[in-house]
C-alpha positions as CSV (number, residue, x, y, z in Angstrom):
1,X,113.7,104.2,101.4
2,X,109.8,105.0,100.3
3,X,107.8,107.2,102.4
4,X,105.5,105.6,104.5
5,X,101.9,107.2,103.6
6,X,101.1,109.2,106.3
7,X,104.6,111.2,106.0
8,X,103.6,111.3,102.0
9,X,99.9,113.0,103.1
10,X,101.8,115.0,105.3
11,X,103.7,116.1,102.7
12,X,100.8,117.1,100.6
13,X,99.0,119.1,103.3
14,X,102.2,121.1,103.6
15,X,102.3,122.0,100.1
16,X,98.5,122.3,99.9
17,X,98.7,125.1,102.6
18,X,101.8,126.7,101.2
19,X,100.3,127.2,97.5
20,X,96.7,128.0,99.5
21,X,99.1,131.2,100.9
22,X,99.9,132.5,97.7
23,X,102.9,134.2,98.6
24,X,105.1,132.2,96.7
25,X,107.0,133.2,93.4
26,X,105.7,131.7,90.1
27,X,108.3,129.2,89.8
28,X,108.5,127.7,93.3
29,X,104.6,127.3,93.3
30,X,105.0,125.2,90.2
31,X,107.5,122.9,91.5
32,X,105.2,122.4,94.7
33,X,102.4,121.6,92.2
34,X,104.1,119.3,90.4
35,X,105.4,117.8,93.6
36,X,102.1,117.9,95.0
37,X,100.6,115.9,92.2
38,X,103.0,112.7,91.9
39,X,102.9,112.3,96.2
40,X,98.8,113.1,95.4
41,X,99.5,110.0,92.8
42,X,101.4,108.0,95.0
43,X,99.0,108.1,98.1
44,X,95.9,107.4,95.5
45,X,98.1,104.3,94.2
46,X,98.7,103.0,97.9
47,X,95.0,102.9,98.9
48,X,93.9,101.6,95.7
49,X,96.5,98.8,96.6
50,X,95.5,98.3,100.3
51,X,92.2,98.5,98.8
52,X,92.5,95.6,96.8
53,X,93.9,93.7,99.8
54,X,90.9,93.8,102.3
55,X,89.4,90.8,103.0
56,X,86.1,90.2,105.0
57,X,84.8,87.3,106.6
58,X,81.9,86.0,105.7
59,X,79.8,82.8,107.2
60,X,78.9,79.9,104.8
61,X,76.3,77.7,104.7
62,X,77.5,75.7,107.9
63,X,78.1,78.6,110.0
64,X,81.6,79.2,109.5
65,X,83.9,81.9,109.0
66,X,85.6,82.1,105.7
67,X,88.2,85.1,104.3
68,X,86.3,86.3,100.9
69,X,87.9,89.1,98.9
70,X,86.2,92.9,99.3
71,X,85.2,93.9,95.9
72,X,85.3,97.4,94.8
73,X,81.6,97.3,94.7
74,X,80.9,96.1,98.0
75,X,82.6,99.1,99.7
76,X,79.4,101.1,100.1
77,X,77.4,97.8,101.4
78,X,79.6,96.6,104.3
């Protein structure tokens, strides 16, 4: 079963705090850095995803509402 996100960020703050210690042998640091990258990946890969998937609504010409894609672009202007 995949992690939902928040236990994968979770995840990642543990391992972030545990390297930020530095009281870890050479070898068990590298496996929480490598481990820390790919959920790092995974989390950037599921909000560009979700990102991809908000939708705004948006009046047209009569007044109406209407569902129109949220581009990229757009973030910083909604």
């Amino acid at each position: 079963m995949e992690k939902s996100f928040e236990r994968s960020l979770e995840e990642l703050e543990t391992i972030v705090g545990k390297l930020e210690n530095g009281d870890l042998p050479l070898e068990e640091s590298l496996e929480l850095f490598e481990k820390g990258i790919k959920l790092s990946r995974e989390c950037r890969d599921r909000l560009t995803s979700a990102e991809r998937k908000i939708q705004i609504l948006i009046k047209d010409a009569n007044g109406e509402l209407t569902a129109a894609d949220l581009e990229a672009d757009d973030l910083g202007e909604v």
